[in-house]
C-alpha positions in Angstrom: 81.6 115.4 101.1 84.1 115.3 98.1 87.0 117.0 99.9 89.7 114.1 100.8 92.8 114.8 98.9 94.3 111.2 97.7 98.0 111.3 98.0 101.2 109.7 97.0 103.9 109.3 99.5 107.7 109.6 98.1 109.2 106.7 99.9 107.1 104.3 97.8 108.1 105.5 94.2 110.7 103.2 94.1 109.4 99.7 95.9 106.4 100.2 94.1 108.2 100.0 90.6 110.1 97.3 91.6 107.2 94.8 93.1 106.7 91.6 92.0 102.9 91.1 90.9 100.6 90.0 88.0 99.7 92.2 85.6 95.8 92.9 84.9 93.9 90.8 82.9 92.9 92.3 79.3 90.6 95.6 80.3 86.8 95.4 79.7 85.4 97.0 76.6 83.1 98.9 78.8 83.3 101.3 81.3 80.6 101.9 84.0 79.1 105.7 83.6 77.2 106.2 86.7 78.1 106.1 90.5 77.1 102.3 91.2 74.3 101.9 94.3 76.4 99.9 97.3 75.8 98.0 100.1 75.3 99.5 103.3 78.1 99.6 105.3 77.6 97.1 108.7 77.8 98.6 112.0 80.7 98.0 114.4 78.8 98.3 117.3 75.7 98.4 119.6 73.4 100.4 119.2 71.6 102.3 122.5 71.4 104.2 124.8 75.1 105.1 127.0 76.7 102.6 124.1 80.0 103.2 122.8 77.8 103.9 119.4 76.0 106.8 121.0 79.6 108.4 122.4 81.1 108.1 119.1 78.3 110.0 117.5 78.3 112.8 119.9 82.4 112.8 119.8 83.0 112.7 116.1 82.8 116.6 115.1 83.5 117.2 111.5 82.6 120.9 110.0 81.7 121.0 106.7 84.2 120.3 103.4 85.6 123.6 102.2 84.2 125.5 99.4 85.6 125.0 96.7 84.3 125.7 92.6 85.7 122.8 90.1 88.5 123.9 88.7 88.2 124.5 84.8 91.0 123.2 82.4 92.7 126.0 81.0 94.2 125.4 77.9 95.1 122.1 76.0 96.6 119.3 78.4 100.0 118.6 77.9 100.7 116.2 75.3 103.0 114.0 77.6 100.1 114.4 80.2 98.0 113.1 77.9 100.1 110.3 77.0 99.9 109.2 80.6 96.2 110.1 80.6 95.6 107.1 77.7 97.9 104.8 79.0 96.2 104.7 82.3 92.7 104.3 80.6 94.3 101.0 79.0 95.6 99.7 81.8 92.4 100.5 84.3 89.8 99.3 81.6 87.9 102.4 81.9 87.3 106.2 80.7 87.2 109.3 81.7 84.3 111.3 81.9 85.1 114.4 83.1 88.4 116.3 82.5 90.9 116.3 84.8 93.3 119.6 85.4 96.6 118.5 86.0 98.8 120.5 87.6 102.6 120.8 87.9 103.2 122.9 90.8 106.6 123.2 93.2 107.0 121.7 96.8 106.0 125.0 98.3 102.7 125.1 96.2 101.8 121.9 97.2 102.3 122.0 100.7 99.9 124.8 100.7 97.0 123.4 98.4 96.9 120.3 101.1 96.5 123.2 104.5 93.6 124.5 102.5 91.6 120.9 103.4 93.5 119.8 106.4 91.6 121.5 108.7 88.4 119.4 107.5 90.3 116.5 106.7 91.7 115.7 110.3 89.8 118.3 112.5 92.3 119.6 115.6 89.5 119.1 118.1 89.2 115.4 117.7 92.8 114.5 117.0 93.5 116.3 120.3 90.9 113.8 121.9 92.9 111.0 120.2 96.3 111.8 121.4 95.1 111.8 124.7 93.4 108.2 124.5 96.6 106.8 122.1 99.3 108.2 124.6 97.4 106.6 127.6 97.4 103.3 125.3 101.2 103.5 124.6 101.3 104.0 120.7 102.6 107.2 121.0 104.8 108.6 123.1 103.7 111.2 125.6 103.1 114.4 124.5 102.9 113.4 120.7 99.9 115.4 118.6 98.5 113.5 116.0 97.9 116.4 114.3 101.4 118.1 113.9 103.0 114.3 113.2 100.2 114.1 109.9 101.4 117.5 109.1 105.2 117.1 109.4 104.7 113.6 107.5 102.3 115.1 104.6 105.0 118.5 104.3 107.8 115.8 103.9 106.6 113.0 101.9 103.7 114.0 99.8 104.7 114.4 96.6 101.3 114.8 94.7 97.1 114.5 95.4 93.9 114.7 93.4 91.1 116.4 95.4 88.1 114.5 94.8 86.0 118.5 96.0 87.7 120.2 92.6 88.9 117.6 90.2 92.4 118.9 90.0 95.3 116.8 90.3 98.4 118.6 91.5 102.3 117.1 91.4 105.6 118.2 92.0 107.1 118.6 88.7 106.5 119.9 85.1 104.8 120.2 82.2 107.0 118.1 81.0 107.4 115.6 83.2 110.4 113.2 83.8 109.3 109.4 83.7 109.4 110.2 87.8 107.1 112.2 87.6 104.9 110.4 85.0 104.8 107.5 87.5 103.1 110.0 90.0 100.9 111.0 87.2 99.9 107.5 86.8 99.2 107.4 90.3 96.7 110.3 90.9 94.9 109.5 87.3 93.9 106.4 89.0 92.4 107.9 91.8 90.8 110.2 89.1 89.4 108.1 87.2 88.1 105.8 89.8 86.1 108.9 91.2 84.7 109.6 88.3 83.4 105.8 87.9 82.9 104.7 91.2 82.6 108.4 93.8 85.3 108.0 96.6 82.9 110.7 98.0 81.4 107.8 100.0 84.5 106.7 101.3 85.0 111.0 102.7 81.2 109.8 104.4 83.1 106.6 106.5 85.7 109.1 107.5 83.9 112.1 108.6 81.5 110.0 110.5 84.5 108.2 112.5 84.2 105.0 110.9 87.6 104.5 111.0 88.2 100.8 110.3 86.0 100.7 107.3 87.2 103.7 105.9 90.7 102.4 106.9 89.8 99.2 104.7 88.3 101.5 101.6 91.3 104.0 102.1 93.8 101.0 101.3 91.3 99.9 98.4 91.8 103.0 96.8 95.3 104.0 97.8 96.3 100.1 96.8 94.7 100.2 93.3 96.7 103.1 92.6 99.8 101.9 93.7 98.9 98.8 91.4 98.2 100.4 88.4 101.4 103.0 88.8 103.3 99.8 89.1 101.6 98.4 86.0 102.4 101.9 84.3 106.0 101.5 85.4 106.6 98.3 83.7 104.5 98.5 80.3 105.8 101.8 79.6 109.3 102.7 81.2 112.8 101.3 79.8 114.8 99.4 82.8 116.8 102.0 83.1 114.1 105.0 83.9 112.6 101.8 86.4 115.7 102.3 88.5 116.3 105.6 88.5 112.7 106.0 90.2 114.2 105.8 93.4 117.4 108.0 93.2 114.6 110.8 91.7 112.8 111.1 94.6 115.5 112.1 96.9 115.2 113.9 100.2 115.2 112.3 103.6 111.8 111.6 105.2 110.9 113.7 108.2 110.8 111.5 111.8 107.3 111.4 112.9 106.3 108.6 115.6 106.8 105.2 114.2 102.7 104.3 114.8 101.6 106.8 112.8 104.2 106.7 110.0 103.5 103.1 109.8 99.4 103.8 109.7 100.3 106.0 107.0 102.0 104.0 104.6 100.2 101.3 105.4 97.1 101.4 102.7 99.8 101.5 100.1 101.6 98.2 100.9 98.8 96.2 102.0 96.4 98.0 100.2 98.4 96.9 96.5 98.7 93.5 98.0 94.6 93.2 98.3 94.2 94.3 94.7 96.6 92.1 93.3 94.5 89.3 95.0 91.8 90.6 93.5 93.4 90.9 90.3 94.9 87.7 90.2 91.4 86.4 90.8 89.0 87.8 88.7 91.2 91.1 86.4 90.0 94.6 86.7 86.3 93.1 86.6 87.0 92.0 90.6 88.6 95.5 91.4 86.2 97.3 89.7 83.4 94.9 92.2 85.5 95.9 94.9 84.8 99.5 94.2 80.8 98.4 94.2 81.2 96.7 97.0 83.8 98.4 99.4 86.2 95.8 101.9 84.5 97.0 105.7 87.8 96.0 108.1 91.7 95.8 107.5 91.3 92.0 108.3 89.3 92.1 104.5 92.6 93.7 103.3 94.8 91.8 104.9 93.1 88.5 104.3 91.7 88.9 100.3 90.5 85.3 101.1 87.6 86.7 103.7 86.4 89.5 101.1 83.7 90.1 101.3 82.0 87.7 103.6 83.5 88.1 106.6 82.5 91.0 108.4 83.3 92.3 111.7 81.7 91.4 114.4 79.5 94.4 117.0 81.1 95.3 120.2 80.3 97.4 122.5 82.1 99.1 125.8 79.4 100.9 128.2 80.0 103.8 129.8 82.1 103.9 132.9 82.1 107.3 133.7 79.7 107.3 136.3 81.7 104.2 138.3 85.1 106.5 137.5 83.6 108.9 139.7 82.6 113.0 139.6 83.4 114.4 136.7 84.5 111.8 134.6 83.4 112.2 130.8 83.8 110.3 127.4 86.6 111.2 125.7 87.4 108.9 122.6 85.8 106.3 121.0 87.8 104.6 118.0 86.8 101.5 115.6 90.2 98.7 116.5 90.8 96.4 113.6 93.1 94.0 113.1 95.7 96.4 111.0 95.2 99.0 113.9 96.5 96.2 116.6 99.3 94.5 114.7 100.9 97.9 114.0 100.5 98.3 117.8 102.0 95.1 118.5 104.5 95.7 116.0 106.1 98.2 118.2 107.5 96.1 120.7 107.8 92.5 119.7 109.1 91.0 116.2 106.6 91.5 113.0 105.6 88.7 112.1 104.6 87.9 116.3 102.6 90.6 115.8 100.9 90.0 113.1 100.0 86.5 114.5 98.6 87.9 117.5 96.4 90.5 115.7 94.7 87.2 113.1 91.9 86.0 114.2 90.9 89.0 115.5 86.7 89.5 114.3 85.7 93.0 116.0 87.0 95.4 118.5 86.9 99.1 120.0 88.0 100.9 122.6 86.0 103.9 124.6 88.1 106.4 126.8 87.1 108.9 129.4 88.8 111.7 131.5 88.3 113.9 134.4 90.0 116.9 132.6 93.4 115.5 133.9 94.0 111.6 134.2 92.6 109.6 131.5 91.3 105.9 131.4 90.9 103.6 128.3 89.1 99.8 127.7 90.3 98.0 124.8 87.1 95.6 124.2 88.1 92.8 121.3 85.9 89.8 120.2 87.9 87.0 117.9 87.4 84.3 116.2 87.9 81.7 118.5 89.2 81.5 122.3 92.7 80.1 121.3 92.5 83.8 119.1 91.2 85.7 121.5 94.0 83.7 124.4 96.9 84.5 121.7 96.3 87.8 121.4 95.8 88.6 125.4 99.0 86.9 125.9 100.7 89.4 123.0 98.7 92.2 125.0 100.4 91.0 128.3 104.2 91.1 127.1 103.6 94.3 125.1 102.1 95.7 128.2 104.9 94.7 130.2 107.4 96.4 128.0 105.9 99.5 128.5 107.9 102.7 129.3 108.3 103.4 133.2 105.0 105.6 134.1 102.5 103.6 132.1 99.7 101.5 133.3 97.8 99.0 132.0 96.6 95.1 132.2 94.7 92.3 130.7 91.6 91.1 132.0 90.9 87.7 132.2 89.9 86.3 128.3 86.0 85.4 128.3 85.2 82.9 125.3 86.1 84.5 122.6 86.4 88.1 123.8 89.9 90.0 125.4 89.6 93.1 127.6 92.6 95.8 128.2 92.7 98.3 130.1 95.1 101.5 130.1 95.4 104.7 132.4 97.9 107.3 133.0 98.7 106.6 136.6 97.9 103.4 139.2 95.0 104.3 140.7 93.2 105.6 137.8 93.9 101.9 136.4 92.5 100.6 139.5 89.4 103.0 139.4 88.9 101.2 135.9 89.5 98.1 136.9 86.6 98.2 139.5 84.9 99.6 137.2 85.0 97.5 134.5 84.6 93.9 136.9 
């Protein structure tokens, strides 16, 4: 399953170089050779017959990775590649076993290479279930593919990936490459040479079996640690000056994609370099390298270093409705909710740091959505930590529901201990169907 390309997005060349952050501690003298054995990842939900489990499993409909041969190294590497090659072997503490083809390419080139896996990577069937379900929610406005935003925001912003299927790393840039493009360099050596020691293949294994808050939680593990060690790069080995010209380099405007899924985009970089520095603050590159044993299962890990890696969501579990909807209503969606996932929902009609209160405490959630071809029904099932948690964030859920644009429907259900219930439709009586259906 090694086919997920692992990306850097333009926008954050120059807030990355610029963070504020500890350094990593002195690197080990050692470096792991084999794929380490790791714990089994928990399950979200209840397991059985008609659960939301069983749905998800017949819903999520991955083909198979794209074939692909490595790709061999032609020729010596560039010796300013290989400079960056070194340095990020310093700075990570480990060694690479395997070489890695890195290759300058242009904009147009690049574009193209990420086409060849996008099919795989986000498949059109089930993002088309998942606009349905998201519009009905509200985080995207009607009408709005998933799909096409991904590949408007990856034609726009990516400016280089290392596909873990062939081993190549590909950039926009040169073979001799400006300290720009060094700092993207830096980057996708990370992600090398973490594959190489640790197999992101198992993180391709949470995604393409719909595990979307755990691989969420390992995708900002892995996007974050990059983003560390590029920043790391930045400081130990560009002047001031080239620092600050990072973000005048990358140029271009970004393209407008809805805000949601921009914001779930660039999210695993921000909060994702936040985790690791936690981590590294805490225990060096030995703690990110444990990380990488031991992958963070839910944003709340991410978002909260502190409940790493104890704290693990808790199972829910939505039944099916269908059959109460009435004739020829069906499963449509079924998606993992963490706590990242609701904030940036939240986020989009109340202040930031409101939403982001409402969203903590949260410990489990999903939501399961059906349709009759037509009109489409969603429940929003979340369990938290406590019942002033789960009472905050029903009250967030409430106002944000209330703020919707003329046309939606949706309400809260009365909070039950520790668990909230939502509910979302595309007209009035569907949401009334549900409601019945759901008492």
């Amino acid at each position: 399953m090694r086919a997920r390309p692992w990306t850097l997005v333009a926008g954050l060349m120059m807030l990355a170089a610029s963070c504020a952050g500890g350094g990593a501690d002195d690197p080990p003298t050692t470096s792991p050779t084999e794929v380490p054995s790791v714990r089994e990842t928990p399950s979200p939900g209840v397991e059985g017959e008609g659960s939301a489990a069983e749905a998800l499993a017949t819903l999520c409909r991955y083909g198979p990775p794209p074939g692909s041969e490595p790709v061999p190294a032609e020729g010596p590497t560039p010796p300013a590649v290989a400079e960056v090659q070194v340095a990020v072997e310093e700075l990570r503490g480990l060694e690479f076993t395997e070489p890695v083809v890195a290759d300058a390419v242009t904009k147009a080139e690049l574009v193209d290479g990420l086409e060849e896996s996008f099919d795989y990577s986000f498949p059109e069937p089930v993002l088309a279930r998942k606009s349905k379900a998201w519009q009905t929610i509200g985080v995207i406005p009607a009408g709005t593919s998933i799909r096409s935003e991904l590949e408007t925001f990856a034609s726009g912003q990516v400016i280089g990936y290392y596909d873990t299927l062939t081993g190549e790393l590909v950039f926009i840039g040169t073979d001799d490459p400006s300290p720009y493009e060094r700092v993207t360099l830096a980057h996708e050596l990370t992600h090398a040479i973490d594959d190489q020691s640790f197999g992101l293949e198992r993180i391709d294994q949470l995604i393409t079996s719909c595990r979307d808050e755990a691989a969420a939680a390992a995708i900002a593990l892995v996007e974050g640690n990059a983003t560390f060690f590029m920043t790391q790069y930045a400081f130990a080995y560009l002047t001031p000056e080239e620092q600050l010209a990072l973000g005048t380099e990358s140029g271009g405007e970004a393209p407008a994609i809805a805000p949601f899924i921009e914001n779930q985009q660039i999210w695993p970089y921000l909060k994702g370099q936040t985790f690791v520095q936690a981590l590294s603050a805490d225990g060096g590159v030995d703690a990110i390298d444990d990380a990488f044993r031991d992958l963070p299962v839910s944003t709340e890990q991410i978002l909260h270093p502190e409940r790493y890696p104890n704290d693990v969501p808790a199972p829910v579990d939505v039944p099916d409705l269908g059959p109460a909807l009435g004739r020829g209503w069906e499963d449509l969606d079924v998606q993992e909710v963490g706590e990242a996932w609701l904030s940036l929902a939240l986020d989009l009609r109340m202040d930031s740091s409101d939403a982001a209160d409402a969203a903590a405490g949260w410990d489990g959630g999903l939501y399961r959505a059906w349709t009759d071809g037509q009109d489409v029904a969603v429940l929003l099932s979340t369990v938290w930590d406590s019942p002033e948690d789960a009472e905050a964030f029903a009250g967030a859920m409430t106002s944000w529901i209330a703020a919707s644009p003329e046309g939606q429907a949706g309400e809260v259900l009365p909070v039950e201990g520790n668990a909230a219930r939502a509910l979302f439709a595309t007209d009035a009586p569907t949401l009334e169907a549900l409601r019945a259906a759901a008492s």
